[in-house]
DOZA-714303 format. One record per residue (C-alpha): residue number from 1; residue in one letter; x, y, z. Coordinates in nm, 2 decimals, padded with zeros to 4 digits. Example, Ala and Ser with C-alpha at 12.3 -4.5 7.8 and 13.67 -1.06 7.14 Angstrom:
# DOZA-714303
k:1, r:A, X:01.23, Y:-00.45, Z:00.78
k:2, r:S, X:01.37, Y:-00.11, Z:00.71
//
This chain:
# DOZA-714303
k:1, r:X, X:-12.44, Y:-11.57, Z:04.68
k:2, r:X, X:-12.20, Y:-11.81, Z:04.80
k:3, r:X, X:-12.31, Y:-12.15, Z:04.62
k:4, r:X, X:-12.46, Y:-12.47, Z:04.81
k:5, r:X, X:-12.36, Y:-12.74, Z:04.61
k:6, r:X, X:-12.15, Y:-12.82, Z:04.28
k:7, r:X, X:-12.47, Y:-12.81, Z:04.10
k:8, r:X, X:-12.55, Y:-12.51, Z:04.22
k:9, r:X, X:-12.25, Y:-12.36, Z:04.16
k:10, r:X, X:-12.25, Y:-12.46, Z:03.77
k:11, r:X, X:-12.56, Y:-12.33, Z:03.76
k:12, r:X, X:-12.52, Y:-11.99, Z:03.89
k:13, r:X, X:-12.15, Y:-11.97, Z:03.67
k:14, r:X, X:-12.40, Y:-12.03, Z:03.39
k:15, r:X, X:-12.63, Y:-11.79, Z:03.46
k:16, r:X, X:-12.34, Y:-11.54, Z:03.41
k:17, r:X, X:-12.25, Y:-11.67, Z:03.11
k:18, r:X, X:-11.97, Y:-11.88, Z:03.21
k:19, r:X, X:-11.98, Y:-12.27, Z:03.13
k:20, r:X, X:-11.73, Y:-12.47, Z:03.38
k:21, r:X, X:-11.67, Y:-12.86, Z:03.36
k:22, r:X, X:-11.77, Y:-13.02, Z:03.65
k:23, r:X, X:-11.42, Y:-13.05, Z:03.78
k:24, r:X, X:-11.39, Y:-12.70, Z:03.74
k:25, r:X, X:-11.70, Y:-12.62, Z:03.94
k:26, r:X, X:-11.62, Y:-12.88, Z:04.21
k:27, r:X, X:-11.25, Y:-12.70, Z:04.27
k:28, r:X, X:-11.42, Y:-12.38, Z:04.25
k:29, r:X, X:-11.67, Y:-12.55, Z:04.55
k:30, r:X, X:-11.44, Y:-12.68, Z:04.76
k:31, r:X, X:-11.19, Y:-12.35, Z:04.72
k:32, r:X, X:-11.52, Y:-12.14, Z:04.86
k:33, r:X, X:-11.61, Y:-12.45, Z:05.15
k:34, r:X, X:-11.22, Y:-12.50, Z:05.27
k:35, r:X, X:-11.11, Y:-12.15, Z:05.18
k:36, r:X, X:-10.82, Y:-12.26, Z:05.00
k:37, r:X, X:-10.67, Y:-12.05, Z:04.68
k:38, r:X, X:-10.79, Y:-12.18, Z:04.37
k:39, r:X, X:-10.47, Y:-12.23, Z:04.15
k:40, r:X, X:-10.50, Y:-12.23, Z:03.79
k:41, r:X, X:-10.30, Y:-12.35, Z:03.50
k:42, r:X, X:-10.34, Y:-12.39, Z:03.12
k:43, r:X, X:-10.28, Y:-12.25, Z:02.80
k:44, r:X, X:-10.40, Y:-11.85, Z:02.79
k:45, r:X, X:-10.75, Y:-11.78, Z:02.64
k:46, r:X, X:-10.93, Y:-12.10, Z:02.77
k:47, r:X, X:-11.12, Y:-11.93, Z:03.05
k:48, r:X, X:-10.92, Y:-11.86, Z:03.37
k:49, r:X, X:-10.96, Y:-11.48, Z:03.44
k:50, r:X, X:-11.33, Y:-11.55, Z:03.35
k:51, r:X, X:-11.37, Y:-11.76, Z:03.60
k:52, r:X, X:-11.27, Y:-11.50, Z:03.86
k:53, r:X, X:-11.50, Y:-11.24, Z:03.70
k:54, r:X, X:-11.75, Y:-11.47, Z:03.69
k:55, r:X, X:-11.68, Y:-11.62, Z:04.11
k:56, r:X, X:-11.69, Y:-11.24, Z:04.21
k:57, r:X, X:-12.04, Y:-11.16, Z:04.05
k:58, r:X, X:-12.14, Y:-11.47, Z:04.21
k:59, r:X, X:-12.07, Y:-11.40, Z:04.55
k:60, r:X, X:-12.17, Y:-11.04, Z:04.47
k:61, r:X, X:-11.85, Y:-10.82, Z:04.53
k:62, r:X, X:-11.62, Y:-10.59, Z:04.31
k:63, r:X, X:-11.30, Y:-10.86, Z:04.19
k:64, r:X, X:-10.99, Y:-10.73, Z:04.27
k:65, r:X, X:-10.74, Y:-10.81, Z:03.97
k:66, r:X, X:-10.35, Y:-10.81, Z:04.08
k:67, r:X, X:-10.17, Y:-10.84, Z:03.71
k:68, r:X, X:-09.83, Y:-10.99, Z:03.76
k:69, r:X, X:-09.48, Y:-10.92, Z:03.56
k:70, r:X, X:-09.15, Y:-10.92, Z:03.59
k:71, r:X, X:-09.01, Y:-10.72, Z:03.89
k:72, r:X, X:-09.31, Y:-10.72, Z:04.07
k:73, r:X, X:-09.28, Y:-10.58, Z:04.43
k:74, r:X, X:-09.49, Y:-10.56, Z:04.75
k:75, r:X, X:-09.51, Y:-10.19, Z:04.75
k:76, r:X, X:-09.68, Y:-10.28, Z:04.39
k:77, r:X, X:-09.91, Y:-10.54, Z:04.53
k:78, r:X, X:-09.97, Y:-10.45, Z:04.89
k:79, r:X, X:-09.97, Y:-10.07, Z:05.00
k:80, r:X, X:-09.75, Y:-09.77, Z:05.00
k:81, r:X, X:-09.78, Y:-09.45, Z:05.15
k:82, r:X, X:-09.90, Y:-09.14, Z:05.02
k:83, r:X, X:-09.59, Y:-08.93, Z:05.04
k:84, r:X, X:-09.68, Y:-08.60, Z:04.91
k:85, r:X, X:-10.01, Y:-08.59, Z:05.13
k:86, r:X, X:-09.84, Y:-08.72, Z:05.40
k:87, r:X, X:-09.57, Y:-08.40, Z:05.37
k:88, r:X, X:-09.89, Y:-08.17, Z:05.34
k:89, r:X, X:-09.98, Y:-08.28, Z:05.66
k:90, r:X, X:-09.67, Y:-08.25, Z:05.85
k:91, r:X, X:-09.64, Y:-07.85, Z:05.71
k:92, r:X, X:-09.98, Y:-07.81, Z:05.83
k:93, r:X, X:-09.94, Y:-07.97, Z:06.18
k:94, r:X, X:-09.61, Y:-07.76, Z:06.21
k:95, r:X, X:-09.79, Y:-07.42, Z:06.11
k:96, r:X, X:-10.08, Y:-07.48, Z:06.36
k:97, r:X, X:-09.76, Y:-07.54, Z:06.61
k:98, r:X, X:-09.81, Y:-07.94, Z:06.69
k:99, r:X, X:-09.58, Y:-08.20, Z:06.74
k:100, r:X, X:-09.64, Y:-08.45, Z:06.47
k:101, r:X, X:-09.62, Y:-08.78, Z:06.51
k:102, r:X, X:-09.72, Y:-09.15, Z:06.39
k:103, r:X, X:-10.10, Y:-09.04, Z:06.49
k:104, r:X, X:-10.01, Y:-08.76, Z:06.18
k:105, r:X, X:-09.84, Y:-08.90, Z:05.91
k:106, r:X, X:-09.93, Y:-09.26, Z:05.94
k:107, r:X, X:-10.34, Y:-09.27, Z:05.91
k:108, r:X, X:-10.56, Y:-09.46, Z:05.69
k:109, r:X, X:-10.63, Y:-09.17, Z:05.47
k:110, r:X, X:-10.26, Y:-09.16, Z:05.37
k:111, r:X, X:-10.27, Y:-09.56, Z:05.31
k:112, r:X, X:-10.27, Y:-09.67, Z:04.92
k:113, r:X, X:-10.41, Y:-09.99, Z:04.96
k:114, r:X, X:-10.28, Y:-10.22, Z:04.62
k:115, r:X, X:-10.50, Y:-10.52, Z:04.58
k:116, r:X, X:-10.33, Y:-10.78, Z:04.82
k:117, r:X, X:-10.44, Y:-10.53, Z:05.13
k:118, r:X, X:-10.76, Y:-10.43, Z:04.96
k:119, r:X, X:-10.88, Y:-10.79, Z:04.98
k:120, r:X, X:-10.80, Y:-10.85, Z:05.35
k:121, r:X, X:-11.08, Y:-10.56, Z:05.40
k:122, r:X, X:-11.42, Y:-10.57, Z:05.35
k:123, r:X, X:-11.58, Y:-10.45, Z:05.06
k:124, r:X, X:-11.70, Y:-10.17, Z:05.11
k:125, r:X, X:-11.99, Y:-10.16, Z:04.86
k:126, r:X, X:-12.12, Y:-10.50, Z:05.01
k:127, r:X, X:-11.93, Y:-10.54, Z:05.34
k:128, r:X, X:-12.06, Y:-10.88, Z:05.40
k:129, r:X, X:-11.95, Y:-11.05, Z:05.07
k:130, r:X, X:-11.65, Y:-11.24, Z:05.04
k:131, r:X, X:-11.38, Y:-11.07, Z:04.86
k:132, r:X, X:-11.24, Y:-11.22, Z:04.56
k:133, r:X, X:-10.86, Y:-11.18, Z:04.45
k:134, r:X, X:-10.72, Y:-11.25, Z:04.10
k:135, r:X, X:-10.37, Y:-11.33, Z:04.12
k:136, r:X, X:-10.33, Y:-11.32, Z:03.71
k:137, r:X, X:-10.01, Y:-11.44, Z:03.58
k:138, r:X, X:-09.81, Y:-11.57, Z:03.84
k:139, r:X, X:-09.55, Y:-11.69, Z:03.61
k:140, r:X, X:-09.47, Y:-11.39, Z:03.52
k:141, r:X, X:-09.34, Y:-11.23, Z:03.85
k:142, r:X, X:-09.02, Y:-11.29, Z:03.98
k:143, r:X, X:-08.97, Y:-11.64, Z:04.27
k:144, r:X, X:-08.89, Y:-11.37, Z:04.54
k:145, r:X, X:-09.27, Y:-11.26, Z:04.49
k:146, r:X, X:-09.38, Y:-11.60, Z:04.49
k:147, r:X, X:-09.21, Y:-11.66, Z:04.83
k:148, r:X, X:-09.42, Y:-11.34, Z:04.99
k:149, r:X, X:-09.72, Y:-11.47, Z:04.85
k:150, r:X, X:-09.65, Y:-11.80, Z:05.01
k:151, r:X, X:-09.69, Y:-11.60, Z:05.40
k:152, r:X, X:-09.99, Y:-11.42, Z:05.30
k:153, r:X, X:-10.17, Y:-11.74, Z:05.18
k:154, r:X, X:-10.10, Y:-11.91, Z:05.49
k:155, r:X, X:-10.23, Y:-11.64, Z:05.76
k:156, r:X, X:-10.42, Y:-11.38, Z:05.56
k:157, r:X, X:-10.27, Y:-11.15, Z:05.75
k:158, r:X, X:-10.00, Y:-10.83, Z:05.67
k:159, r:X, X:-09.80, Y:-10.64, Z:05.91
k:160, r:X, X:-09.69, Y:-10.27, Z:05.86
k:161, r:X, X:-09.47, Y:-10.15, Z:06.10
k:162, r:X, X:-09.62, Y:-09.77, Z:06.14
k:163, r:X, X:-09.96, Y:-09.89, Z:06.10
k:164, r:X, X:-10.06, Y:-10.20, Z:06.25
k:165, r:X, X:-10.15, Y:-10.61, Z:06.17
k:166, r:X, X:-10.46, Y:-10.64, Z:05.92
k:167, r:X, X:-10.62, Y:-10.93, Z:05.88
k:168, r:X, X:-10.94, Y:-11.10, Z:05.71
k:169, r:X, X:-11.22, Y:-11.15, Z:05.92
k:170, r:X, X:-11.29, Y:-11.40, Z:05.66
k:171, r:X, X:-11.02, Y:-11.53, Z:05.40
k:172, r:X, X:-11.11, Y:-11.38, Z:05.06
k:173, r:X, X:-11.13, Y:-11.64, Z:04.73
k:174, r:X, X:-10.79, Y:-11.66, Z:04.62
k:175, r:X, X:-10.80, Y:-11.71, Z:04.20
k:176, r:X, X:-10.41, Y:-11.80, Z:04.13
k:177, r:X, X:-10.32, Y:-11.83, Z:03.70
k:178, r:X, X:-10.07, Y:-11.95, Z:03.53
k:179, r:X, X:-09.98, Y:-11.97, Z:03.14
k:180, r:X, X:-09.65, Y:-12.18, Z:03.25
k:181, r:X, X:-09.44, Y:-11.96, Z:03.07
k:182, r:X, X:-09.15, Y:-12.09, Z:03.39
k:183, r:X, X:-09.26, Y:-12.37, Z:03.65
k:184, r:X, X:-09.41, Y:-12.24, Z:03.96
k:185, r:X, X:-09.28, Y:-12.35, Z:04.28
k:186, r:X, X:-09.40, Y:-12.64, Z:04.43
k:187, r:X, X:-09.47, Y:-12.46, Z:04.79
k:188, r:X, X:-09.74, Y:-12.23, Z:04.64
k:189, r:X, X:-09.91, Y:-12.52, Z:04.45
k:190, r:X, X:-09.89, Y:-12.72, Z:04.77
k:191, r:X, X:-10.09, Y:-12.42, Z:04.93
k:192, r:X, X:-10.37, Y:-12.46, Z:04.67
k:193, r:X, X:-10.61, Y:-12.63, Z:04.53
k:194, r:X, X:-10.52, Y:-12.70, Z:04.17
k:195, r:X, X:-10.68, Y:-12.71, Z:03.85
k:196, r:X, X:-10.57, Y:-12.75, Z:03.53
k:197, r:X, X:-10.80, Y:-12.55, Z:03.23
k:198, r:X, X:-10.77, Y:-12.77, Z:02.87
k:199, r:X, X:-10.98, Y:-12.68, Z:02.57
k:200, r:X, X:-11.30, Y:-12.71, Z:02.57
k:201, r:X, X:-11.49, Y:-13.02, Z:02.38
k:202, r:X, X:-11.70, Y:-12.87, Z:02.09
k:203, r:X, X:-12.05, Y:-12.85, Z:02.25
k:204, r:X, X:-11.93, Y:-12.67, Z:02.56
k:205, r:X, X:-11.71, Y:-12.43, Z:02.37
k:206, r:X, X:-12.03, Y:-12.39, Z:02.18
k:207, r:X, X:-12.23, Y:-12.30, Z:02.43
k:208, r:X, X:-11.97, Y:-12.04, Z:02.55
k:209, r:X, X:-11.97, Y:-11.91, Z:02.19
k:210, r:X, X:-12.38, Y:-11.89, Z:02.16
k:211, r:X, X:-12.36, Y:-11.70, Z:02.51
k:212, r:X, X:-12.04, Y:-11.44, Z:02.43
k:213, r:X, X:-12.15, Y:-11.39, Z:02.08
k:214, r:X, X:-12.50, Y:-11.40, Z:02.00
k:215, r:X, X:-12.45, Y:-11.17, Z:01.69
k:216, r:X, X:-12.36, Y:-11.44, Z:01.51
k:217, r:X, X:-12.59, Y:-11.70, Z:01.36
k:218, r:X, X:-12.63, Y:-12.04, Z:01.54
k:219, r:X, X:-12.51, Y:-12.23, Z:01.22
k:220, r:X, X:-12.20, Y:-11.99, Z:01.17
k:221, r:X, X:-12.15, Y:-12.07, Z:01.53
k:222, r:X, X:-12.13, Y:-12.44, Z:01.50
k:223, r:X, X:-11.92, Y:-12.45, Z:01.18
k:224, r:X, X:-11.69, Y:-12.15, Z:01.32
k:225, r:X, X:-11.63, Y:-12.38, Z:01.62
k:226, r:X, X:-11.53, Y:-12.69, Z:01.41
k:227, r:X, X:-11.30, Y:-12.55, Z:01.22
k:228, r:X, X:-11.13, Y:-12.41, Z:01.54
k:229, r:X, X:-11.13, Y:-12.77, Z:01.67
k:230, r:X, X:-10.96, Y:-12.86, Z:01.36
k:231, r:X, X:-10.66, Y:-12.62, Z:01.37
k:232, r:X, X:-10.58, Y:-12.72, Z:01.72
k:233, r:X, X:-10.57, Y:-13.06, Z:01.56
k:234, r:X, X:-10.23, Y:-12.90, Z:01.40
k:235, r:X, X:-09.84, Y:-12.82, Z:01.50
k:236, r:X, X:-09.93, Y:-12.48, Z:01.56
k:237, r:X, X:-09.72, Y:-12.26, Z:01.79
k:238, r:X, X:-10.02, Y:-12.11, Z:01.93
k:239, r:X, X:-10.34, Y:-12.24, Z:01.94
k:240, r:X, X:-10.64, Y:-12.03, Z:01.88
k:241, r:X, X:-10.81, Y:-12.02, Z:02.24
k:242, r:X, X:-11.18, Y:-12.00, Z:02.34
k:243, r:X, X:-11.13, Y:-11.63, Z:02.36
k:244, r:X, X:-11.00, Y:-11.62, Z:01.96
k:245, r:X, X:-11.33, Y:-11.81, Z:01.92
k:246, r:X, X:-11.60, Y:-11.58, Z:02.06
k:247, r:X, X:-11.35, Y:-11.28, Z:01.89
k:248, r:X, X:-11.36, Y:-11.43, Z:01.53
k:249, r:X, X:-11.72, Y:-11.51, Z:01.57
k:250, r:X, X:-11.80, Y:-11.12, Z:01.61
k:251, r:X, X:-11.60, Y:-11.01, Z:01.32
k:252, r:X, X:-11.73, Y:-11.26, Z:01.08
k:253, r:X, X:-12.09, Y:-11.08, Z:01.19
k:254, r:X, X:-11.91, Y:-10.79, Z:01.16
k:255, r:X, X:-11.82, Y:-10.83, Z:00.84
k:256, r:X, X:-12.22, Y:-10.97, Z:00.75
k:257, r:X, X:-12.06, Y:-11.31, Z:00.68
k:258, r:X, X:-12.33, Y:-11.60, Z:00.68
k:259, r:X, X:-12.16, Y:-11.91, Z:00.59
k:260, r:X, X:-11.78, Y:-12.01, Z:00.63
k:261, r:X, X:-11.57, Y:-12.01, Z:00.26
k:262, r:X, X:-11.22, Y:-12.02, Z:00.21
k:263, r:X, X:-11.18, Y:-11.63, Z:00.12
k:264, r:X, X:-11.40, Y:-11.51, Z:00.43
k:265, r:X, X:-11.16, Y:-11.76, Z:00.65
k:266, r:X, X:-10.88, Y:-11.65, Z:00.49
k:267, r:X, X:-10.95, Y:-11.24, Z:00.51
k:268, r:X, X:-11.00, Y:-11.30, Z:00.91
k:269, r:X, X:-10.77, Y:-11.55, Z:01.00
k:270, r:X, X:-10.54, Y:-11.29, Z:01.21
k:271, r:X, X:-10.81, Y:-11.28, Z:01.43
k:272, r:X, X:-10.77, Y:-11.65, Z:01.52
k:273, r:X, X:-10.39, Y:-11.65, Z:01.49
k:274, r:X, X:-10.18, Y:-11.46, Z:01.62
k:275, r:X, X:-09.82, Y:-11.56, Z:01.48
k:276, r:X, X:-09.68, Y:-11.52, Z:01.09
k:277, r:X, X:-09.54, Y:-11.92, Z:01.13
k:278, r:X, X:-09.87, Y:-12.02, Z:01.17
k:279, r:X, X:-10.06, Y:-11.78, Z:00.93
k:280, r:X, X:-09.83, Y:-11.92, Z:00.66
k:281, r:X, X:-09.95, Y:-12.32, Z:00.74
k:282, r:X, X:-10.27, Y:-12.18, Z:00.58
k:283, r:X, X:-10.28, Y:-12.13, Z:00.26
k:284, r:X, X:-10.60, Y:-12.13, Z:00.08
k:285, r:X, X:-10.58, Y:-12.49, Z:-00.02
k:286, r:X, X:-10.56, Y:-12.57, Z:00.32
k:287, r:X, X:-10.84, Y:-12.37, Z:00.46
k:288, r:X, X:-11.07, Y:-12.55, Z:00.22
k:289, r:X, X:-10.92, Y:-12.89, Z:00.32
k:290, r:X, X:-10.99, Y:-12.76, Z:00.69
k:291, r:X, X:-11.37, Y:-12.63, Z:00.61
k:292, r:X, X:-11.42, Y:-12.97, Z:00.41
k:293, r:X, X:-11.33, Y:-13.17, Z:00.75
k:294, r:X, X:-11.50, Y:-12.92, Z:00.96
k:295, r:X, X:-11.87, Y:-13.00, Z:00.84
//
């Protein structure tokens, strides 16, 4: 349901388990109210594909998820043909002794729509909700995909040649991410509405963690949660995100740990880390310096 106010909006995020600032919530408003895409930036695991997953549940429709790397292409993103059912057809229109033509091989059966054309349709579970696209990863595709994007986003509208112009009745909700791995152009940016996704502060991320995983015990929750604040505190080369958060949470309950101690820290730690230069800052000297601050 298609949210009447910012309030409302953080409310019915919450009620599916995802916890926006109120900046986040007010971009995510006024993306749905001016239907403008929703750009995205900030470091990965802080909650950016969530909040797609979480925008599509709220406006009740399936989210369509375009994953981006390098050498993307439109036939990729936006539709190709069905060659070997097309040829099918064109054998059997010869045998019955007709004179194929467009009306043949080009049909809407024969049309793999990718997720780009997908979302200029309706859905066709729930026809009248607005569609939701996740553009995950822009950084990763290549600036000649970024410049095809950029006449999309302005007309929601495709043309292909054998088939016709389709276009949105209503513009779908256009989720753009970005990790920044490589600047994205300015023209794309200008196009959106932009946000940028920092860390959480610890009562929020909390919150997240209570929600995501409740196997875990409220006080290994709060401690687990301060000692992540604590190594972001240091020159790490990556961060633990809220993501490694809610993961290390469900092993330590997994594993039946109750309270945080250097050896249970230190037996789990790849689950919070994910490279050897930062693994090897923590020794277990450190950990225990780390817990002590953490309480």
């Amino acid at each position: 349901m298609q949210p009447a106010s910012i309030d409302d909006t953080l409310a019915q995020l919450q009620s599916r388990g995802y916890f926006a600032s109120r900046e986040l919530a007010t971009a995510l408003f006024l993306a749905l109210r001016m239907q403008r895409p929703l750009f995205l930036e900030g470091e990965p695991g802080v909650g950016k594909t969530e909040l797609a997953k979480a925008a599509a549940a709220m406006l009740g429709t399936a989210l369509l998820r375009l994953q981006c790397y390098e050498g993307l292409d439109t036939a990729s993103a936006l539709y190709e043909w069905d060659y070997p059912r097309q040829i099918m057809a064109l054998r059997l229109a010869e045998a019955a002794g007709e004179k194929p033509g467009g009306d043949t091989l080009y049909r809407d059966e024969f049309l793999l729509k990718r997720p780009l054309l997908q979302a200029l349709q309706p859905d066709p579970q729930n026809p009248s909700a607005r569609r939701v696209l996740l553009i995950d990863e822009i950084d990763r595709a290549d600036e000649p995909f970024e410049a095809f994007l950029l006449e999309l986003l302005s007309d929601f509208q495709v043309s292909i040649p054998e088939y016709g112009t389709v276009r949105a009745d209503e513009p779908p909700l256009v989720v753009i991410t970005s990790n920044r791995t490589r600047e994205v152009h300015d023209a794309l940016k200008r196009r959106c509405l932009y946000q940028w996704l920092g860390y959480p502060g610890r009562e929020r991320e909390l919150a997240i963690v209570a929600a995501r995983a409740p196997e875990s015990s409220a006080a290994l929750q709060r401690r687990a949660v301060a000692f992540v604040h604590q190594l972001r505190t240091m020159d790490l080369f990556k961060a633990p995100g809220i993501a490694e958060t809610i993961d290390w949470c469900r092993a330590l309950a997994a594993l039946a740990v109750t309270e945080l101690d250097p050896q249970s820290v230190q037996d789990t730690l790849g689950v919070l880390l994910k490279y050897q230069d930062d693994l090897a800052q923590l020794d277990t000297q450190r950990i225990a310096d780390t817990l002590a601050l953490a309480e």
